[in-house]
C-alpha positions as CSV (number, residue, x, y, z in Angstrom):
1,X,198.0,59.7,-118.9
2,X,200.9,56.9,-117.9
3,X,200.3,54.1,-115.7
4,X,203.4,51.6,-115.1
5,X,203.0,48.9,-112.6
6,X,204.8,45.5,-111.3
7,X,203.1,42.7,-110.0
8,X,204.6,39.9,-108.2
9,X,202.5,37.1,-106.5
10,X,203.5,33.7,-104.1
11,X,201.7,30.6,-103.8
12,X,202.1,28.3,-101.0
13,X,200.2,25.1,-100.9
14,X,200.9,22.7,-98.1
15,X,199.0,18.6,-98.8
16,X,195.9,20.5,-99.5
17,X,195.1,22.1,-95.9
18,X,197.7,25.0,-95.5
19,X,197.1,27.2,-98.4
20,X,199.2,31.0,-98.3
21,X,199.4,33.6,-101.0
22,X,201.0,37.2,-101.0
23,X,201.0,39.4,-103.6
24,X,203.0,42.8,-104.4
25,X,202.6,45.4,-106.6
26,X,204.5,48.8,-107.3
27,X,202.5,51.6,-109.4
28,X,203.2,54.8,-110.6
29,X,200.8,57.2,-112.5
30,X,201.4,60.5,-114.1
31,X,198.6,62.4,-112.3
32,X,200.9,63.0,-109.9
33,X,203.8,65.2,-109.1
34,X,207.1,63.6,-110.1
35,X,207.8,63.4,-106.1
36,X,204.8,61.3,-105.3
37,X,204.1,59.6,-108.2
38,X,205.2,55.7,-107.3
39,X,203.3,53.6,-104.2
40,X,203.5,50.0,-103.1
41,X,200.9,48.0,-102.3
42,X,200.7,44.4,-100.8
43,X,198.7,41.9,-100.0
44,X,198.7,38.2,-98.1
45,X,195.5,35.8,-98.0
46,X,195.8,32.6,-96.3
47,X,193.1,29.1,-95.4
48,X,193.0,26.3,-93.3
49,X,191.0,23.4,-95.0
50,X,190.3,21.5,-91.4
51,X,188.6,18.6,-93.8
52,X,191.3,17.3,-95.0
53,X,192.2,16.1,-91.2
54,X,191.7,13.0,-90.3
55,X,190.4,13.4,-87.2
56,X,187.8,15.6,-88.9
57,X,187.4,13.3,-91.4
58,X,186.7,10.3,-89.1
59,X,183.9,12.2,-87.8
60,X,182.0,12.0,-91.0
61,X,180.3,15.4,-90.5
62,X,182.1,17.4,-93.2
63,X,182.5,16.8,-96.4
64,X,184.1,20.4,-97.2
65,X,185.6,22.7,-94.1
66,X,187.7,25.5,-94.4
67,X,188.7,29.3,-92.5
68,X,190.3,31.7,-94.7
69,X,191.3,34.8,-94.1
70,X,193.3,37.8,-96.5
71,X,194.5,41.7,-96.2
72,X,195.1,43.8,-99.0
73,X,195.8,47.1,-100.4
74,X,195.4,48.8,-103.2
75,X,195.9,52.3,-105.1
76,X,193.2,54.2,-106.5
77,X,193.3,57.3,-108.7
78,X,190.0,58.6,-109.7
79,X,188.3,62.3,-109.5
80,X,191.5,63.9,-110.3
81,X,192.5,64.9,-113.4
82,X,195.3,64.1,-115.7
83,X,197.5,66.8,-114.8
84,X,195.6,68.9,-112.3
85,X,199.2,69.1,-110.0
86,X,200.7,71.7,-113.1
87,X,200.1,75.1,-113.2
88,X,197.9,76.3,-116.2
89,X,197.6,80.3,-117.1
90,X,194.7,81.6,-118.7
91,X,194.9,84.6,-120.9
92,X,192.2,87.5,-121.8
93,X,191.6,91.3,-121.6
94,X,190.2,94.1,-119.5
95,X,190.0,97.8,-119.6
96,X,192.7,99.2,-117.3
97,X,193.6,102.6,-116.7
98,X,192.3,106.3,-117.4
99,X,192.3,105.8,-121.3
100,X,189.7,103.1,-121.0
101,X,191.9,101.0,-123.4
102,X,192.2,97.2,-123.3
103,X,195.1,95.4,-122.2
104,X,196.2,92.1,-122.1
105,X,195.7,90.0,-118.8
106,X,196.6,86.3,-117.7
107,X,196.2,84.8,-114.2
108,X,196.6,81.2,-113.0
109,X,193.6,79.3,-113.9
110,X,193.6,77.2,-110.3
111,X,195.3,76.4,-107.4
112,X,197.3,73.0,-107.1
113,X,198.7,70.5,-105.3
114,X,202.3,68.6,-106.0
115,X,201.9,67.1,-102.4
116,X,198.8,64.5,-102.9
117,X,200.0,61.0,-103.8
118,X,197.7,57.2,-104.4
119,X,194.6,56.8,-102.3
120,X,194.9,53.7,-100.6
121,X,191.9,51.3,-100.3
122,X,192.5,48.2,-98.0
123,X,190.5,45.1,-97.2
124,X,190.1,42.9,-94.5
125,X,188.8,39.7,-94.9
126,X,187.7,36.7,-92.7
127,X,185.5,33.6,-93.9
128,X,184.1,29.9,-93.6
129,X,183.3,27.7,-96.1
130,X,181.4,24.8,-95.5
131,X,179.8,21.2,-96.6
132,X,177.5,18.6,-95.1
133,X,175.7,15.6,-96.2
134,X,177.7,15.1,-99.1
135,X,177.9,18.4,-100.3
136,X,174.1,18.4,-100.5
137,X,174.1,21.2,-97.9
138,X,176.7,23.9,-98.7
139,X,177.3,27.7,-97.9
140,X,179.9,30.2,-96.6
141,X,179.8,33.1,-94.4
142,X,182.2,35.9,-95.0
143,X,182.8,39.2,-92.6
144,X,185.0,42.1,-94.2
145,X,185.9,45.6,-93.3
146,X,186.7,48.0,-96.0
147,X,188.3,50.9,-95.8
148,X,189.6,54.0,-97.6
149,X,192.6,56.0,-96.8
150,X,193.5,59.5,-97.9
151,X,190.9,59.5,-100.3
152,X,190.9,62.0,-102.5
153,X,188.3,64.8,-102.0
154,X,187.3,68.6,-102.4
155,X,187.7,70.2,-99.2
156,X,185.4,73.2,-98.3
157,X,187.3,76.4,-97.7
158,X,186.4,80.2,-96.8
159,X,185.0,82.1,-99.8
160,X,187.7,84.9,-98.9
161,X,190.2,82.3,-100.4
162,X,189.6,83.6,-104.2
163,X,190.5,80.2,-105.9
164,X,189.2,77.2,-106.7
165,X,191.1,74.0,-104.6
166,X,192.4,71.0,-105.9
167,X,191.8,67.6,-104.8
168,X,193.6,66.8,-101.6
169,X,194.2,63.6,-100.0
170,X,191.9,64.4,-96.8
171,X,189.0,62.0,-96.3
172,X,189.1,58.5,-94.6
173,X,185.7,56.0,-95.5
174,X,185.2,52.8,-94.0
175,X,182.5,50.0,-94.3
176,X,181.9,47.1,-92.4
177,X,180.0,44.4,-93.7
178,X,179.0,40.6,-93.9
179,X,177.7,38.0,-96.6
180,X,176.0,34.9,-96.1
181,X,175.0,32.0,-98.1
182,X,173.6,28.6,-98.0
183,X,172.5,25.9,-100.5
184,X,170.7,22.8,-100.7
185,X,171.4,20.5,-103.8
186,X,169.3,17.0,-103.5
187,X,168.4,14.4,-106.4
188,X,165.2,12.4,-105.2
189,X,165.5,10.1,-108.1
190,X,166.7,9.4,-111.4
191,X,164.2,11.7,-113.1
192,X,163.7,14.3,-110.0
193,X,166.3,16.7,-108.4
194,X,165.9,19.8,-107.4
195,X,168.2,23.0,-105.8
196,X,167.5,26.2,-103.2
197,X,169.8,29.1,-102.9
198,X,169.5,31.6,-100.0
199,X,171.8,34.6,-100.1
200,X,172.0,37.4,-97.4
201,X,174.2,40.5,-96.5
202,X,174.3,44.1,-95.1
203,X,176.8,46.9,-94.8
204,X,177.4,49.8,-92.3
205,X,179.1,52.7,-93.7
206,X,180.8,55.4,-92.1
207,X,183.0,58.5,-93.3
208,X,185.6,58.7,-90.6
209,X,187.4,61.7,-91.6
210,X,186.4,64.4,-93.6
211,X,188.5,67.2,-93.6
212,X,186.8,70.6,-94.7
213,X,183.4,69.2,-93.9
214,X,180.2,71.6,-94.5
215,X,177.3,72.3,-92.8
216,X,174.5,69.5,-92.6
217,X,171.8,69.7,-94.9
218,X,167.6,68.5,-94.4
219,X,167.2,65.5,-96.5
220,X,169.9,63.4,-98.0
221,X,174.0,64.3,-97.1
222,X,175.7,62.8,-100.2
223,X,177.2,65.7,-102.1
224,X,181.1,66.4,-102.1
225,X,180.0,70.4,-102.2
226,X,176.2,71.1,-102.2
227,X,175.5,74.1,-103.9
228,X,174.2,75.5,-100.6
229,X,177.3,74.5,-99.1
230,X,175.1,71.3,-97.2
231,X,173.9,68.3,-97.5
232,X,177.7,67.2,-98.3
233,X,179.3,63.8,-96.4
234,X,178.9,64.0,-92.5
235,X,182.2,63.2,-90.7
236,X,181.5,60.4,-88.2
237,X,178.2,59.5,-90.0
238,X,177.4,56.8,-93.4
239,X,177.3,57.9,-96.6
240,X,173.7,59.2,-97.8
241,X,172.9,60.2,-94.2
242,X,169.3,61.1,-93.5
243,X,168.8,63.8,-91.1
244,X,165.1,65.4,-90.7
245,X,163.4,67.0,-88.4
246,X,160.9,65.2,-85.5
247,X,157.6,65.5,-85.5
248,X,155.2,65.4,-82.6
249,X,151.8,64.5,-84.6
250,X,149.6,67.0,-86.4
251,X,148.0,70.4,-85.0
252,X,144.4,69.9,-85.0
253,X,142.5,73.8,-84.3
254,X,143.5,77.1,-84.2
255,X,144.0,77.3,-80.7
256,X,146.8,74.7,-81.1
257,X,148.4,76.4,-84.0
258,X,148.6,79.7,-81.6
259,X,149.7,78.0,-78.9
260,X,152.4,76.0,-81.0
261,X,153.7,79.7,-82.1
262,X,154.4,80.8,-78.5
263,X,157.3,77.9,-78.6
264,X,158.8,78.1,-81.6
265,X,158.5,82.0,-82.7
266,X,161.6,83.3,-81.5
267,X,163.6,85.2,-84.0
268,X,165.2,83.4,-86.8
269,X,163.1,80.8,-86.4
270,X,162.3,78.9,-90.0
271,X,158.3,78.7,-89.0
272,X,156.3,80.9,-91.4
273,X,155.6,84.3,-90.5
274,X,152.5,83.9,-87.9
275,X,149.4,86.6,-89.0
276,X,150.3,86.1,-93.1
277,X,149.1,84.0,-95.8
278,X,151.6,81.4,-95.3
279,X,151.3,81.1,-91.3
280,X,150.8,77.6,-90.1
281,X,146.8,76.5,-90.4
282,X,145.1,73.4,-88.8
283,X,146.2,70.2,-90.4
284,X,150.3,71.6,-90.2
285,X,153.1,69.0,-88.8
286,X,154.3,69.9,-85.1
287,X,158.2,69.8,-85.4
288,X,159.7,69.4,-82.3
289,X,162.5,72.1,-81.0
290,X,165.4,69.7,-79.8
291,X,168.0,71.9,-79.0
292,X,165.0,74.2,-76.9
293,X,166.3,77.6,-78.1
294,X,162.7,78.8,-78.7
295,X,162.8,78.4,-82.6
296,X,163.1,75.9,-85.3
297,X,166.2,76.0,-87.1
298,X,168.7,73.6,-88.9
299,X,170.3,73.3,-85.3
300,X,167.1,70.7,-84.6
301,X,167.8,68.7,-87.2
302,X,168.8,65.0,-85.6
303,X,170.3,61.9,-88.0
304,X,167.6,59.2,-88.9
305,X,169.7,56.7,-90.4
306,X,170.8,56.3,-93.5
307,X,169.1,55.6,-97.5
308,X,171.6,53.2,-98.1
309,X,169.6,49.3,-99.0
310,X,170.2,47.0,-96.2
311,X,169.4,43.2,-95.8
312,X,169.7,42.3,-99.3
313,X,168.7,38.7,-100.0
314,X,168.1,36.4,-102.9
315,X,166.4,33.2,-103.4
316,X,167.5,30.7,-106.5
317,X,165.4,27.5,-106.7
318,X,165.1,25.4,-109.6
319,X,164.3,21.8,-110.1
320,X,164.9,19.3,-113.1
321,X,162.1,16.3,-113.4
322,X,162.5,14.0,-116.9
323,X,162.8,16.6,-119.4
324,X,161.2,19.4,-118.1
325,X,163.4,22.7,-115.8
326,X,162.2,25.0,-113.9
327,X,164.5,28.1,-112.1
328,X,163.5,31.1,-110.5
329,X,165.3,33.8,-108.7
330,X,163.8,36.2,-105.9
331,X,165.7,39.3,-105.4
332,X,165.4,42.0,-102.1
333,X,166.2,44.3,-99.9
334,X,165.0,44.4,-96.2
335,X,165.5,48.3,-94.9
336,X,166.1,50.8,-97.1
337,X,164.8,54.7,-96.0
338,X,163.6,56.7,-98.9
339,X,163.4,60.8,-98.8
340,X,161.3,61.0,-102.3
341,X,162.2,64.2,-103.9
342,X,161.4,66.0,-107.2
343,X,157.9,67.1,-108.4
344,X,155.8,64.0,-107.5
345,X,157.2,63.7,-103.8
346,X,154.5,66.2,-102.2
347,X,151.1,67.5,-103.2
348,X,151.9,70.3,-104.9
349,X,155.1,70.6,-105.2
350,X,154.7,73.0,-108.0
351,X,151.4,73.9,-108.9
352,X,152.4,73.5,-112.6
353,X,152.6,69.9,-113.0
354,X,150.6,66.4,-112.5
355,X,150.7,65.4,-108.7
356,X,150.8,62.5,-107.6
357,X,147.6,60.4,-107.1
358,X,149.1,58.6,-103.5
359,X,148.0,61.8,-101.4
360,X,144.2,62.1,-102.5
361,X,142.6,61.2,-99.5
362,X,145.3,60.9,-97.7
363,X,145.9,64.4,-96.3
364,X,144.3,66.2,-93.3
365,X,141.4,67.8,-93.4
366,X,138.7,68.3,-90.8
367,X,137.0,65.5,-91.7
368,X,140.1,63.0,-91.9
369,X,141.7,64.2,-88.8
370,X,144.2,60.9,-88.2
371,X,145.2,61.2,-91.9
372,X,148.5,59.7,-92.6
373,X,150.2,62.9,-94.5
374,X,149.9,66.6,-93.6
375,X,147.5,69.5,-94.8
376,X,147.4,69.7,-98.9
377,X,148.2,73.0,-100.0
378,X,149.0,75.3,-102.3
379,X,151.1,77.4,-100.6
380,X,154.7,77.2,-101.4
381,X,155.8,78.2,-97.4
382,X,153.4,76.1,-95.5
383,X,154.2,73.1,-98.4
384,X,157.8,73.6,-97.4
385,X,157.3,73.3,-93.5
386,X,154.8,70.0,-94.3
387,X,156.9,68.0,-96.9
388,X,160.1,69.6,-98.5
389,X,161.9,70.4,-95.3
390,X,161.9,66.6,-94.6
391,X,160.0,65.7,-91.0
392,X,160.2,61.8,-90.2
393,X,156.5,61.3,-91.3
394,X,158.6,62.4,-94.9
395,X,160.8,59.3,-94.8
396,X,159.3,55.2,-96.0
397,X,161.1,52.5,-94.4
398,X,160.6,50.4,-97.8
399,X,161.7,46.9,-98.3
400,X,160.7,44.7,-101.3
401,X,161.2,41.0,-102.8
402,X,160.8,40.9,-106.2
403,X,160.7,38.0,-108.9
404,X,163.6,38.9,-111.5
405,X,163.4,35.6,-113.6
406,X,161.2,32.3,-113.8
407,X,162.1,30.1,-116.4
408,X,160.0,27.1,-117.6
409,X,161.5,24.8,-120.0
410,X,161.6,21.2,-121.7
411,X,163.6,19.6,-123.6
412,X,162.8,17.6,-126.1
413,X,164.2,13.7,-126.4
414,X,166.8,12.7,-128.2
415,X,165.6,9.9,-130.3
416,X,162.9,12.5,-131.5
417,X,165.4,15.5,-132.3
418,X,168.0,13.1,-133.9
419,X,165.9,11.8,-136.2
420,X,165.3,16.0,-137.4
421,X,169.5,15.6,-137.2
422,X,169.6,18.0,-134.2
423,X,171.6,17.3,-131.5
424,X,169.4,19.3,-128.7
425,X,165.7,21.3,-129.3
426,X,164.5,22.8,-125.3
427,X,161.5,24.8,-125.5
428,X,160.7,27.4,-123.0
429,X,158.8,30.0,-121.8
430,X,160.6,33.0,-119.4
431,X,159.0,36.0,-117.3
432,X,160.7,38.7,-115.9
433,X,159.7,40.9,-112.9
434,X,156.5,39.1,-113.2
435,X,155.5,40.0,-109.7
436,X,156.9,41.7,-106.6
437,X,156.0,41.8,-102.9
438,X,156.6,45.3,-101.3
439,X,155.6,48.3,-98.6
440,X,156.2,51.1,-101.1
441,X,152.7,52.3,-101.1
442,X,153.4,56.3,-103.2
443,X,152.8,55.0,-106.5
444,X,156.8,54.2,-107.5
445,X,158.6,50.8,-107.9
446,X,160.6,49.5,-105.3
447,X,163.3,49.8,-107.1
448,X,163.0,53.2,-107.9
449,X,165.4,56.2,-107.3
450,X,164.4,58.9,-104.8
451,X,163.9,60.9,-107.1
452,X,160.6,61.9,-108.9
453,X,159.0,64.0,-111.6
454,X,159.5,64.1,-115.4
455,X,163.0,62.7,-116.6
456,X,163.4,60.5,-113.4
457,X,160.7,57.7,-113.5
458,X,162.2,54.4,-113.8
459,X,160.4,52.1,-115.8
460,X,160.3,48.2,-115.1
461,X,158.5,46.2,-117.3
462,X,156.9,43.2,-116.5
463,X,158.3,40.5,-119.8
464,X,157.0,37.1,-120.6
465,X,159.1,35.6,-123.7
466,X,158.9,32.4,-125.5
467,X,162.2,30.9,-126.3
468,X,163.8,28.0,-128.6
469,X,167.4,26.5,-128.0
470,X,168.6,24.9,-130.8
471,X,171.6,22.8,-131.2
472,X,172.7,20.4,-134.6
């Protein structure tokens, strides 16, 4: 592959308080056709530094006060390959005609596309920085929207097309989303100072065009082609869109199980077949028919949100007194919804493997009516209507703060370590994910993947290390 690009860039600085920089840049790549193979991208960023005013300054307020603001584009390449716009043949034989002999045959291995150029991904970006007492009190505040034009994506087609279809420029993503951070840096004394960090942000997502776009799926939408043809991106909807179905509490008898049939029985409904083994029993979820067709299908399916992690945060503090240090850093998210799937995500969910120790006493029975998960079975129909055809009793609203890293340390003084002819000797001791506060309650970290079962259980150690740093 070939990739050729200029780059030019102009800085502007005015006394400090005007500041203005564009940039330009021309790229061509050989993963495109000859025709559509160069783009040009550009990009200007510019701040106002309102501190360096003297009226500002006369106020004595802010030590550091400046609005900046940039838009920019650039190219982007990936999920095609090198030279998927040219024609390949394949070759082979097949048995043709009365003689049953074999004959030679090529065809053209693909279908492609001479017409798709760069996908363009631009930013827009608007913040404040700020600084009070002295820079003792310091943060910024940033609001951006990102967004991606002609990406490059798999469109779904009829199957009576016969060919496989490249990758055309036909999907549009944007995201919207905001930062913000603030930090206090004081020194009490000679021998004491100390330090807090506080960092939030959050993004919406949303795929504004999706050309091609599939049926939805139950559970998680985040597939370019699901093999089901679902569950792929949802035009108009974010990225990793939940949608489930709703649940109207848990049928108690018999009599409410019949009666719950008479609603929801009407042909081609997904309910199992009422009068078999797998019918609905006491202890079933009530799905709810939204679209009041008489049945429950896909069509009642509504959007729940979505499993990307909202409201992350962190929180540095640290603190220096004589020779000793101390640092630690406190890491979260506030909203994230989680559709567990694989083996350990329902009671179960294949009768051949360990299940997960969450549901046990947890499930209803006659004697734990308000129990907070539906009937335990064995019974691959009536487990599919209670837990793998996500309802929204399926889906945790998890959120988590977790300590990644404490760090204890002293250092030792240097009249002691020079006399050893060492310039520096610290001593410390350092814990890693030493403790966590969370709602996820099914037996996984909080930082876990949705996913469950053998091959996808993340492991996160708790580590406590002793340390020397050395210096001669």
């Amino acid at each position: 592959m070939g990739l050729v690009s200029y780059l030019g860039r102009l800085n502007y600085d005015y006394n400090g308080i005007y500041l203005i920089e564009g940039q330009f840049r021309r790229d061509g790549s050989s993963k495109f056709d000859k025709d559509n193979r160069w783009a040009n991208f550009a990009g200007i960023s510019g701040g106002i530094r309102f501190s360096e005013y003297d009226f500002i300054r006369e106020l004595d307020i802010f030590d550091n006060l400046k609005l900046r603001a940039s838009y920019g584009e650039t190219g982007s390449q990936t999920g095609i390959g090198n030279y998927d716009y040219i024609s390949s043949i394949s070759t082979g034989t097949t048995v043709f005609g009365y003689t049953g002999a074999k004959v030679n045959t090529s065809w053209i291995s693909a279908m492609t596309s001479s017409e798709r150029t760069w996908e363009r991904v631009a930013t827009t970006n608007i913040g404040l920085d700020f600084g009070f007492l002295k820079n003792r009190l310091s943060g910024s505040f940033e609001y951006y929207i990102r967004e991606n034009k002609g990406m490059l994506i798999s469109m779904t087609y009829p199957q009576t097309l016969g060919a496989t279809a490249p990758k055309t420029n036909n999907g549009n993503f944007q995201a919207k989303g905001w930062e913000f951070q603030l930090n206090w840096n004081d020194r009490v004394n000679s021998d004491f100072s100390y330090r807090v960090g506080f960092s939030l942000a959050d993004a919406r997502t949303e795929v504004t065009e999706y050309a091609g776009a599939v049926a939805i799926g139950v559970g998680l939408n985040n597939k370019v082609i699901a093999a089901d043809k679902t569950g792929s991106f949802i035009e108009g909807k974010p990225l990793n869109a939940l949608y489930v179905y709703k649940t109207d509490g848990i049928l108690q008898n018999q009599a409410e199980v019949d009666a719950y049939y008479q609603t929801i029985n009407a042909s081609g409904t997904l309910a199992p077949v009422q009068g078999t083994a797998s019918q609905l029993t006491p202890g079933s979820v009530r799905k709810v028919d939204l679209n009041n067709d008489g049945k429950i299908t896909t069509d009642d399916l509504y959007y729940y949100g979505d499993a990307n992690p909202h409201f992350t945060f962190g929180l540095n503090l640290g603190a220096n007194y004589k020779n000793f240090d101390f640092s630690m850093f406190i890491q979260g998210v506030g909203q994230q919804y989680i559709a567990r799937e694989g083996q350990l995500a329902s009671p179960w969910f294949s009768g051949w493997t360990n299940q997960n120790a969450t549901f046990w006493g947890n499930t209803w029975t006659e004697d734990n009516p308000n129990a907070k998960y539906p009937i335990m079975s064995r019974n691959g129909d009536r487990n599919n209507w209670n837990y793998k055809w996500y309802n929204d009793i399926n889906i945790s609203n998890c959120w988590y703060a977790r300590a990644k890293n404490i760090v204890v340390g002293y250092t030792l003084p240097k009249h002691i370590v020079r006399k050893a002819y060492m310039e520096n000797l610290r001593l410390y001791i350092s814990a890693d994910n030493l403790f966590e506060f969370s709602n996820v309650k099914d037996g996984f970290d909080p930082e876990h993947k949705s996913a469950s079962g053998q091959g996808n259980v993340d492991v996160y150690a708790r580590t406590i290390s002793f340390g020397i740093d050395l210096t001669f």
